[in-house]
Steps between C-alpha positions, in 0.01 A plus 500: 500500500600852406655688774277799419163266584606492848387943564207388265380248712548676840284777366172263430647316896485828637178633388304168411268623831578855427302760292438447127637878415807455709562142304377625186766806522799282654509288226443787237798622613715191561818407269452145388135589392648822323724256329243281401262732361711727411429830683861532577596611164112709396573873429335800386596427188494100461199457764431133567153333467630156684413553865237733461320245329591268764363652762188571346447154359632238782592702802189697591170568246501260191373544226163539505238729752400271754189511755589458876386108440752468241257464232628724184304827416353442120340768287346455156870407335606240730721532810618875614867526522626655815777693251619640150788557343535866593504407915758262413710777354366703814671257740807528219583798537419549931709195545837610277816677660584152727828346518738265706617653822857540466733262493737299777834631531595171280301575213193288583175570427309624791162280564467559884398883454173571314519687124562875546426788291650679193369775532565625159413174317126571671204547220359846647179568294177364584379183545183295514425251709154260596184660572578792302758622762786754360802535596607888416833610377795644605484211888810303616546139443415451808220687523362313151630142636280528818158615342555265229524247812202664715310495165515140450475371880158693475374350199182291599565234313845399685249360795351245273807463263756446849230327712428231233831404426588465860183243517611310208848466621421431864157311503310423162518586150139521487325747774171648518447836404412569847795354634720764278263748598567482870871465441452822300294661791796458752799616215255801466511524889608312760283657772642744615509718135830363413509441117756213350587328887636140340478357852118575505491401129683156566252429848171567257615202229673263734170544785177537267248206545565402141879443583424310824265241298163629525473617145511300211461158431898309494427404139579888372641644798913493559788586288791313325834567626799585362777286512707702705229517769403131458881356540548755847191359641551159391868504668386705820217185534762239457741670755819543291772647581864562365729276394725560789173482700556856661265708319141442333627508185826601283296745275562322196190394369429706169681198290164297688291742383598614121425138331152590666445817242640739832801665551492732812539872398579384151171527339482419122304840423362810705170323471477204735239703719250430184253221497721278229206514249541894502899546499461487136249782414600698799145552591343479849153441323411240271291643268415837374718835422876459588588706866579819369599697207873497413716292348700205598853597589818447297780387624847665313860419612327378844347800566123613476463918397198727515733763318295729299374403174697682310855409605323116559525206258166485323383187653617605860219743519180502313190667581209376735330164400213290556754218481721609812695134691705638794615187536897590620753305254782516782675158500766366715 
């Protein structure tokens, strides 16, 4: 495992029972994920669609409007997308100006620190965000970064969107639209007008009656899990330890787990959050309009732009469609 995972995955230790904002802006900000999605390297002029796209898609809203239940808000053409093309260049340009902290006296990059701002390689003109929300020229980075943030963390749709992942991960891919409802009810507030408290979030899926086996019959109630998961709980059952017999394990088990289709923190695509039948259309619905109207992203020497049209190549921008997929192409 890359060094740089290890800051990564004490930010999600640290706030997994935190608040959603303070998560949602640690890992914004933190190296490896900069790397990864490459907001380390998006300027004012080269701003970079990749992690503004995933933030929207997989770590807060998804794609399409969602009632409180989860169900997805329809009008007369099909499922309402919960953004277009021109709040994904919004969230472009109030998330460029980031870079690596500096480096270690031997030349290494820094991953401990989180990104820190350029100011002069900061987009300064307006922006727009969801809900209609502007962003007005002439603010800091900082300034832009942390509305952008407070902009999304309010959306209502990352209730539903959060809570119903956490069910389908934790309890069963299938709940009720009341169950995701009353997850969504305590994400909204956990009583005591707290907005985004994970620990009150985590208590609502893990205590509902549905998860403690008064809701749905066995025969469509439950989850699969993944072989990671399986092969920890399987070993933990079985009492194994070590091979010196000091520890509970030697942490080497991924070669267990690839030839099962897993391999921990290596996933094959960006997508692996997806229902499988949906990776390929990049669609949260199954059936009418696509989730909202821009075009799929193109990938060019590893990088994703949302430069201007007129310095772009042609087929990097293009103007709104019907036909928008913001399915990410990122691939490890």
């Amino acid at each position: 495992m890359p060094s740089r995972l290890t800051p990564y995955l004490r930010v999600l230790n640290r706030n997994a029972f935190g608040n959603f904002r303070t998560l949602l802006g640690e890992i914004t900000l933190n190296t490896a994920m900069g790397r990864y999605l490459d907001m380390v390297t998006s300027t004012r002029t080269r701003p970079n669609e990749n992690y503004p796209r995933e933030v929207l898609q997989l770590f807060s809203i998804g794609t399409m409007r969602r009632n409180p239940d989860g169900t997805v808000q329809s009008d007369s053409d099909g499922p309402i997308p919960t953004y277009d093309q021109a709040i994904v260049d919004g969230f472009s340009k109030a998330f460029t100006g980031w870079t690596y902290a500096p480096q270690y006296p031997d030349g290494s990059t820094n991953y401990i620190d989180p990104m820190v701002l350029v100011p002069g390689n900061h987009d300064t003109t307006g922006k727009l965000l969801l809900r209609g929300v502007t962003l007005p020229a002439g603010r800091t980075g900082t300034q832009d970064l942390n509305d952008a943030l407070d902009n999304i963390s309010q959306d209502p749709n990352v209730g539903p969107f959060i809570g119903g992942q956490l069910i389908r991960m934790l309890v069963t891919s299938n709940p009720s639209p009341g169950y995701v409802a009353r997850v969504t009810a305590a994400f909204d507030d956990n009583g005591r007008g707290v907005r985004g408290d994970m620990k009150a979030v985590i208590r609502a899926v893990l205590l509902d009656p549905e998860a403690r086996g008064t809701g749905p019959e066995a025969s469509s109630f439950g989850r699969l899990r993944e072989p990671a998961l399986w092969l920890v709980a399987s070993l933990r059952a079985l009492g194994a330890r070590s091979a010196d017999g000091t520890a509970n394990a030697d942490g080497y088990l991924n070669p267990r787990t690839s030839p099962l289709g897993q391999s921990v923190l290596r996933p094959r695509d960006g997508l692996q959050l997806l229902p499988a039948r949906l990776r390929g259309t990049g669609r949260e619905g199954s059936s009418g309009r696509s989730s909202a109207s821009c075009p799929r992203r193109r990938r060019s020497a590893g990088r994703t732009s949302s430069t201007p049209s007129s310095t772009a190549p042609p087929a990097a921008r293009s103007p709104p469609s019907p036909a928008f997929d913001p399915t990410p192409t990122r691939t490890t």
